[in-house]
Steps between C-alpha positions, in 0.01 A plus 500: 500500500174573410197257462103514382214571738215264414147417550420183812124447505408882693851550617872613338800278456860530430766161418799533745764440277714134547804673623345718784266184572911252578638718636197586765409130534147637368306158364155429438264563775781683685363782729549896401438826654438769326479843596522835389767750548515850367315396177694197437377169524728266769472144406713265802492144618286493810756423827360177727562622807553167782193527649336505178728141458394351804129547472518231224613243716237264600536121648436379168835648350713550834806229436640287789774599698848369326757308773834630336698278831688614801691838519870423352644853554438783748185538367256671759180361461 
């Protein structure tokens, strides 16, 4: 498939096309790397690693612990 380079203010862009975009969850404001790779251009979705995840929790958006009852099984915990 082939697509346009164009102008941004001082930069380059390119339009990922809609299909590429579903089926790699790619939306608005979603996070890219890019690299390079003998003379190609690698566009991916940037990976969130878990640390990454839990550095964004703070006491204002921690929830409260949920009380799903007493063990009914052989659960272990």
């Amino acid at each position: 498939m082939q697509t346009v380079v164009q102008k941004w203010g001082n930069s380059l862009g390119i339009r990922i096309p809609s299909i590429y975009a579903k089926e790699l969850a790619l939306k608005n404001g979603s996070l890219v790397e890019i690299s390079e790779d003998e003379g190609r251009i690698v566009i991916s979705p940037k990976k969130i690693s878990l640390p990454e995840l839990l550095s964004q929790v703070t006491t204002e958006n921690i929830h409260e612990p949920e009380d799903t009852g007493a063990s009914l099984g052989n659960e272990e915990w």
